[in-house]
LOSE-629720 format. One record per residue (C-alpha): z negated, x, y. Coordinates in steps of 0.25 Angstrom, whole numbers, padded with zeros to 4 digits, always signed. Layout:
N
ZXY
...
END
This chain:
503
+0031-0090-0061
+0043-0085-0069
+0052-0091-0060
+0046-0083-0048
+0048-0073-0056
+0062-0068-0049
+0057-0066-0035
+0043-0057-0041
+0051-0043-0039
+0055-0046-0023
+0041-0055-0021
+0031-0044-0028
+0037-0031-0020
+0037-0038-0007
+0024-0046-0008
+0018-0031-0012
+0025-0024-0003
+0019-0031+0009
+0005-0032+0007
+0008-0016+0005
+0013-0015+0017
+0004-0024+0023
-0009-0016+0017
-0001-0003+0020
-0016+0004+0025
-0020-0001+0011
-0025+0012+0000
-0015+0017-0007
-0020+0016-0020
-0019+0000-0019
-0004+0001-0012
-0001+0010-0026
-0009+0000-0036
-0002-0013-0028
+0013-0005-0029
+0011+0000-0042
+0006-0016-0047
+0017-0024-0040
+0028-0015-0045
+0022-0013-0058
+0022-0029-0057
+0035-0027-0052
+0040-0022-0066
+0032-0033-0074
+0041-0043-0065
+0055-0036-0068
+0051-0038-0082
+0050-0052-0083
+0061-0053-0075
+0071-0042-0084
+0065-0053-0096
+0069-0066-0087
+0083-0060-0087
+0085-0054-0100
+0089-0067-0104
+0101-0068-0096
+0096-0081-0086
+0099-0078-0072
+0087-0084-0063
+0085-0084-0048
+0074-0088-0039
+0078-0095-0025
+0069-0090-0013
+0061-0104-0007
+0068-0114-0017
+0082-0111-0010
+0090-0112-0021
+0105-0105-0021
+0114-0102-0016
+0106-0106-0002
+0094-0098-0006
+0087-0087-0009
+0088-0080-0023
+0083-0071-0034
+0091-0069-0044
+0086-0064-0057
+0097-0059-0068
+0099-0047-0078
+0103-0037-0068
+0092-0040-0056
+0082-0041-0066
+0085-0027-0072
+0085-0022-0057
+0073-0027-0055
+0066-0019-0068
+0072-0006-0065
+0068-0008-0051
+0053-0012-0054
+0053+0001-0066
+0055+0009-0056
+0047+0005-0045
+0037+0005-0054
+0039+0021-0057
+0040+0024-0041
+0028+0016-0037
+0019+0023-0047
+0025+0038-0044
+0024+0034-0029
+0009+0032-0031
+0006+0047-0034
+0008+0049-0019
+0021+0046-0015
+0018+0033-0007
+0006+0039+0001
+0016+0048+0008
+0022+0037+0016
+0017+0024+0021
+0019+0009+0013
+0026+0014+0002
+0021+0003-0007
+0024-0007+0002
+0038-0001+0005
+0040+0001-0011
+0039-0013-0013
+0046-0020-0003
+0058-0010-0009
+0057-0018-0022
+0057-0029-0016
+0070-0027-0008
+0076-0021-0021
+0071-0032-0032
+0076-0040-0021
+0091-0035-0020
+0090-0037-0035
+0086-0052-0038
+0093-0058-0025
+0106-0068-0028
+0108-0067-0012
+0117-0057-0006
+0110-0059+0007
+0098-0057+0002
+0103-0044-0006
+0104-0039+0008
+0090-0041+0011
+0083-0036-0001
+0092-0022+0001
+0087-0021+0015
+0074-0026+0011
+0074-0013+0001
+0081-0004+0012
+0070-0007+0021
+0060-0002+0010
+0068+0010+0007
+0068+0014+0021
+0054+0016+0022
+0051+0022+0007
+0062+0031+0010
+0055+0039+0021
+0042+0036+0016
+0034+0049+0017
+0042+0054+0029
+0049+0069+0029
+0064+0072+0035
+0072+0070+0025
+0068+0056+0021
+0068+0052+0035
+0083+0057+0036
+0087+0050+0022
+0080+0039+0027
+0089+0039+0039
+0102+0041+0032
+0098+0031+0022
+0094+0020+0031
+0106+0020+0041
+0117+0018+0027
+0108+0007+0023
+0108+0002+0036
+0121+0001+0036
+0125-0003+0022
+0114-0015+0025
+0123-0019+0037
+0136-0017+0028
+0128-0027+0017
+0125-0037+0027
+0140-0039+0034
+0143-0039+0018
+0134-0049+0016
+0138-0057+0029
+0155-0056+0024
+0152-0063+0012
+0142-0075+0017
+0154-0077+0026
+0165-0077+0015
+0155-0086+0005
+0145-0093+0012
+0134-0087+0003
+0124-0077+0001
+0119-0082-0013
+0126-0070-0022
+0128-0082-0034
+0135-0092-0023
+0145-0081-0017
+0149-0077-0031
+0154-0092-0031
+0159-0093-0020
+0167-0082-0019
+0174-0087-0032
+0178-0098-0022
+0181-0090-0009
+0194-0093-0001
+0204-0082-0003
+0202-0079+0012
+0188-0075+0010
+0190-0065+0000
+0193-0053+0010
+0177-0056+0015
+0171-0055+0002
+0180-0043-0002
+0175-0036+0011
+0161-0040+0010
+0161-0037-0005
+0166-0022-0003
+0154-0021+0008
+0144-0028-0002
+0149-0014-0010
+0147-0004+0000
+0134-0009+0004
+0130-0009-0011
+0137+0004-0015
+0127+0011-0003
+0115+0005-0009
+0119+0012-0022
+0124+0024-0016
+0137+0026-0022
+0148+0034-0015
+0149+0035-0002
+0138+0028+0001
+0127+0037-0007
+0126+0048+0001
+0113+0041+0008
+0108+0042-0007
+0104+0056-0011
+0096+0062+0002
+0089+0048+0003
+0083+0048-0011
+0081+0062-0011
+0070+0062+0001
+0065+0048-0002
+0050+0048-0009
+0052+0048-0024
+0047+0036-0026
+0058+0030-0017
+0067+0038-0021
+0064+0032-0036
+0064+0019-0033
+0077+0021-0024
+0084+0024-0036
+0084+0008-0037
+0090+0007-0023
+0104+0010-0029
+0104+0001-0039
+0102-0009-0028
+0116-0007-0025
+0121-0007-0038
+0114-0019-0042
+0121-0024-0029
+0135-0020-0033
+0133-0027-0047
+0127-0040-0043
+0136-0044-0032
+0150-0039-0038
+0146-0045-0052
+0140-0058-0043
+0147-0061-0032
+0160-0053-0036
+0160-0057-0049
+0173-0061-0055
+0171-0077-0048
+0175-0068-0035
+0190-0070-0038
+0192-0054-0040
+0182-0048-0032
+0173-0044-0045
+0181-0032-0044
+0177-0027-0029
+0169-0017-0031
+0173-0011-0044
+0183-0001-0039
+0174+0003-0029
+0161+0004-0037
+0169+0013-0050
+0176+0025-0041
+0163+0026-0032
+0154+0025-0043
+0160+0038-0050
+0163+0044-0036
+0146+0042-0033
+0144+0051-0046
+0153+0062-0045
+0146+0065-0031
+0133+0061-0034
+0133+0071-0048
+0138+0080-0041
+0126+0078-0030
+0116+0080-0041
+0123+0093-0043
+0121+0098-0030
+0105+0091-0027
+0097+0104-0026
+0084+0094-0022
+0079+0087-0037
+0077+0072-0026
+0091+0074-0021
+0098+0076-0037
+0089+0063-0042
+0096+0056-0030
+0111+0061-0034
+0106+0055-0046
+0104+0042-0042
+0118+0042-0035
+0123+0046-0050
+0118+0035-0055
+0124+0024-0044
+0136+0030-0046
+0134+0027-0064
+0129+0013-0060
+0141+0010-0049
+0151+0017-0062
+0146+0004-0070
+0150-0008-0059
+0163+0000-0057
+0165-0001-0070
+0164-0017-0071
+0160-0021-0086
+0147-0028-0091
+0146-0013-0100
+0146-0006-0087
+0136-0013-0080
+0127-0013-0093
+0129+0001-0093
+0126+0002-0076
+0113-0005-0079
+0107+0002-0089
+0109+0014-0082
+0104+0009-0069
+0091+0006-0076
+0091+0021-0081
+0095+0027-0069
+0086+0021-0061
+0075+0025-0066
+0078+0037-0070
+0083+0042-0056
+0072+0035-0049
+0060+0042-0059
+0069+0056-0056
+0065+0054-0042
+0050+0053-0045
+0051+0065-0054
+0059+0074-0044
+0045+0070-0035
+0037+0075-0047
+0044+0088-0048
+0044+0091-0032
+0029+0089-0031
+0027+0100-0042
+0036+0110-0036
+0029+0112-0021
+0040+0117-0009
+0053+0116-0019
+0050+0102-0020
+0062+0095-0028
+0073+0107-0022
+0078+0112-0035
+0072+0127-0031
+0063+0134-0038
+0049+0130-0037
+0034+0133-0042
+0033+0129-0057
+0029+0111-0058
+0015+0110-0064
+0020+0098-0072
+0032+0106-0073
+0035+0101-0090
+0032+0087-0086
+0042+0086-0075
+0053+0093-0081
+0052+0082-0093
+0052+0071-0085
+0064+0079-0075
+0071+0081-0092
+0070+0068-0094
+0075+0061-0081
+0087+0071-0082
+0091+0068-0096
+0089+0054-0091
+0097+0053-0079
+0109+0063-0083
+0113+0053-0095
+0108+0063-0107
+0104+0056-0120
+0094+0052-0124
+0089+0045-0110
+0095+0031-0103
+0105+0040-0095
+0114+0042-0107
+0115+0027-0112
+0116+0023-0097
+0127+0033-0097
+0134+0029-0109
+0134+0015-0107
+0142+0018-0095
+0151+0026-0100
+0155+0018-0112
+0156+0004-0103
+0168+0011-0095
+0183+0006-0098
+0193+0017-0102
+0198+0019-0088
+0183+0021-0083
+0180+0030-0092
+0187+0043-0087
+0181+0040-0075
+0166+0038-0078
+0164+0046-0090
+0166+0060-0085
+0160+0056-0070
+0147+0050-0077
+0146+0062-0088
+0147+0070-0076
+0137+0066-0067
+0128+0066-0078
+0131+0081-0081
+0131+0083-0067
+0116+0076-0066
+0112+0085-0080
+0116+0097-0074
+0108+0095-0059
+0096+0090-0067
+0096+0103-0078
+0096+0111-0065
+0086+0104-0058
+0076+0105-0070
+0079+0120-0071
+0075+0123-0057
+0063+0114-0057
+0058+0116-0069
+0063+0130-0073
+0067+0140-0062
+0053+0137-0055
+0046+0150-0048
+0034+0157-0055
+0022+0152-0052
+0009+0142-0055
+0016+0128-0058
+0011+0120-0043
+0015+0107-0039
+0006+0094-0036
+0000+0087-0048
+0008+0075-0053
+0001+0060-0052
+0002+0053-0065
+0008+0042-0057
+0021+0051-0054
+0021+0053-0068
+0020+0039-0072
+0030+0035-0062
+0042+0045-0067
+0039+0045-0081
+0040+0029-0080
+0055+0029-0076
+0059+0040-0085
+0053+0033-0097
+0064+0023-0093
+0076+0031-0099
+0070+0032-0113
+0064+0018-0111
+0080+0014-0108
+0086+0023-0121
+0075+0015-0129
+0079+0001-0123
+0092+0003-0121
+0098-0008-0132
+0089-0019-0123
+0092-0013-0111
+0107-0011-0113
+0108-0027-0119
+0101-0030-0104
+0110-0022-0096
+0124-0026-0105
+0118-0043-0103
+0116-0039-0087
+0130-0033-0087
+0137-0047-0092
+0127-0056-0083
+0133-0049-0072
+0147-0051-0078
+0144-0065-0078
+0141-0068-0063
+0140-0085-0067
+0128-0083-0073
+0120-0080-0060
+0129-0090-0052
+0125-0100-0061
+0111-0096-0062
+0111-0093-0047
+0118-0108-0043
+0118-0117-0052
+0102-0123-0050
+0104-0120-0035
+0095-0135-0036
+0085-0129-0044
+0071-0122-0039
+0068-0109-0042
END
């Protein structure tokens, strides 16, 4: 069983996302008890997996006996098992908010939900560039149709803008693709690593080219500047489970960025390991200047938790740039915290909207919220959480970051990520105050809160305590993650070297 174990997280999704589909006509209360099961099973699986790994083995699974570099594989490592728990957390957290009634507005949600974990789970275990593609348009296509789920205007013409950039960022990914198979002769991420150690001096303008695409395609999926302005409208109209579990959608691209230019570029490429760092560190502070300053200007709560995502892909892309084993300890620590804290904001921005009639999520004025105290705790604690403030994750995240930058770096990041973090301190004070404070006279109105919503949001801010109370484990896991990914021979190795061998 244990060595089937690697191919659970995209087998489980996808074998319960089509008999939902299948059974779409079904009741909803067994679509919700089947989600909620697979993905709480889903969880179960990532921890196994997080305990396989902690040990510092890299496994792999090939698909149908076809062994590498030929084949098929999953690849199960430090980094793509901690993806894979931070992805399954937070499902879990969506999939029960999205039960209180989110998923009846539309059609297939659940089915559609799982097939997105599939295509993500997916794009983190593969050892297959090809197959990277795949899983990202498998997750693409998902998107698509959560995104819109529910109807309304301005979800349909997100869904538009969002769909065509996509579109073209898939058509960017495969001509990328398509440059280095014709450079290398491989698609197995492992065998190109090798091989471009070995790669004709003619050749290397190709790999250059189809590198800085492999970037562009990867830095749109994270939404870094220019490339994010797709971002903030699209999760701002999305439903707010989507837009919770969308928050992992970014870190797709980042996860992209980090496995192939530690992988395939790695220091075996004769000088290209250094490709996209340049790039990565002036755009990452460039993403957020603008996008504190876009949390700024958002006078709609959705649209300011969206800004805050872009923030934090800009921290996270700040950490590659920088390119030591602290700094990407440091990303991934933060990548955890931020993911689930922006991700259980969204859920909560939902909760306050509900309870604030026509004003919805506008920072207006608005009839008092019935569960008024409740909400602004939750609202005082995500805020602390996500501006950075002690005593929550945000500030250790923060300062590993800050401490793992070089002398020349630190002019640089130091003021721009204290300022964003004032900047995010600032909106969020003036958002509580006008929902919670400047609220007209008047009897308290609002729809009565499930205990699933509840449960859901409270779940995924119980994370940034739980991360201040774990952070010596988790900081050994992320600094060890960091120097496996220094060290790309160690999945080559693992990857090639009992290429004989079944799985």
């Amino acid at each position: 069983m244990m060595q089937h174990l690697i191919v659970l997280p995209v087998v489980l999704p996808l074998v319960v996302g089509l008999i939902l589909l299948r059974s779409r006509h079904g009741a909803m209360r067994t679509h919700r008890r089947v989600g909620v099961a697979a993905t709480a099973l889903l969880v179960a699986v990532a921890t196994l997996m997080l305990a396989l790994a902690a040990g510092g083995e890299v496994t792999y699974y090939a698909l149908g006996g076809w062994q590498p570099p030929f084949g098929i594989v999953l690849v199960l490592d430090r980094l793509s098992a901690l993806m894979i728990m931070v992805t399954s957390v937070l499902a879990l957290g969506c999939v029960i908010f999205a039960c209180a009634g989110d998923d009846e507005r539309g059609s297939n949600f659940h089915g559609l939900f799982q097939l997105q974990l599939m295509g993500i789970n997916g794009a983190f275990l593969t050892g297959d560039l090809f197959n990277l593609f795949v899983f990202f348009e498998v997750l693409l296509l998902a998107s698509y149709a959560l995104l819109i789920h529910g109807g309304g205007k301005s979800r349909i013409q997100s869904a538009v803008h969002y769909v065509v950039l996509n579109l073209v960022g898939s058509s960017l990914f495969l001509i990328s693709v398509g440059v280095l198979y014709g450079a290398t002769g491989t698609l197995n991420m492992a065998d190109m690593a090798v091989r471009l150690g070995e790669l004709p001096a003619e050749r290397a303008g190709l790999v250059t080219a189809g590198g800085l695409m492999l970037l562009v395609v990867f830095g749109l999926k994270a939404a870094i500047l220019p490339l994010y302005f797709w971002l903030p409208r699209a999760y701002a109209a999305a439903p707010a489970p989507v837009a919770a579990l969308f928050a992992i959608m970014t870190k797709v691209g980042i996860y992209a960025i980090l496995r192939v230019y530690s992988l395939i570029f790695g220091e075996q490429a004769g000088g290209l390991e250094a490709l996209e760092r340049p790039w990565v560190w002036w755009l990452s502070l460039a993403t957020m200047v603008v996008a504190g300053i876009g949390v700024l200007a958002a006078r709609d709560l959705r649209l300011m938790v969206a800004y805050l995502v872009v923030i934090s892909v800009g921290t996270l892309l700040a950490g590659i740039g920088m390119g030591s084993p602290e700094a990407v300890s440091a990303l991934l620590y933060y990548l955890v915290h931020s993911t689930l804290i922006t991700g259980a904001l969204f859920l909560l921005a939902e909760m306050i909207g509900l309870q604030r009639g026509k004003a919805g999520t506008r920072l207006v004025k608005g009839r008092p919220l019935r569960d008024g105290h409740l909400l602004a705790g939750l609202f005082f604690v995500g805020a602390i959480a996500v501006a950075g403030l002690p005593p929550l994750s945000g500030a250790i995240g923060k300062a590993l970051l800050l401490d793992a930058a070089a002398p020349w770096q630190q002019p640089w990041l130091w003021p721009i990520l204290l300022g964003t973090g004032l900047a995010t301190l600032v909106a969020l004070s003036r958002a509580g105050s006008t929902l919670f404070w400047r609220s007209h006279d008047g009897e308290a109105g609002g729809e009565a809160l499930s205990r699933t919503r509840w449960l859901g949001v409270g779940g995924l801010l119980a994370a940034s305590p739980l991360l201040v109370a774990l952070a010596g484990p988790v900081s050994d896991y992320t600094r060890a993650t960091a120097d496996q990914l220094a060290d790309p021979d160690v999945l080559v190795r693992a990857v090639l070297s009992d290429a004989g061998e079944s799985p």
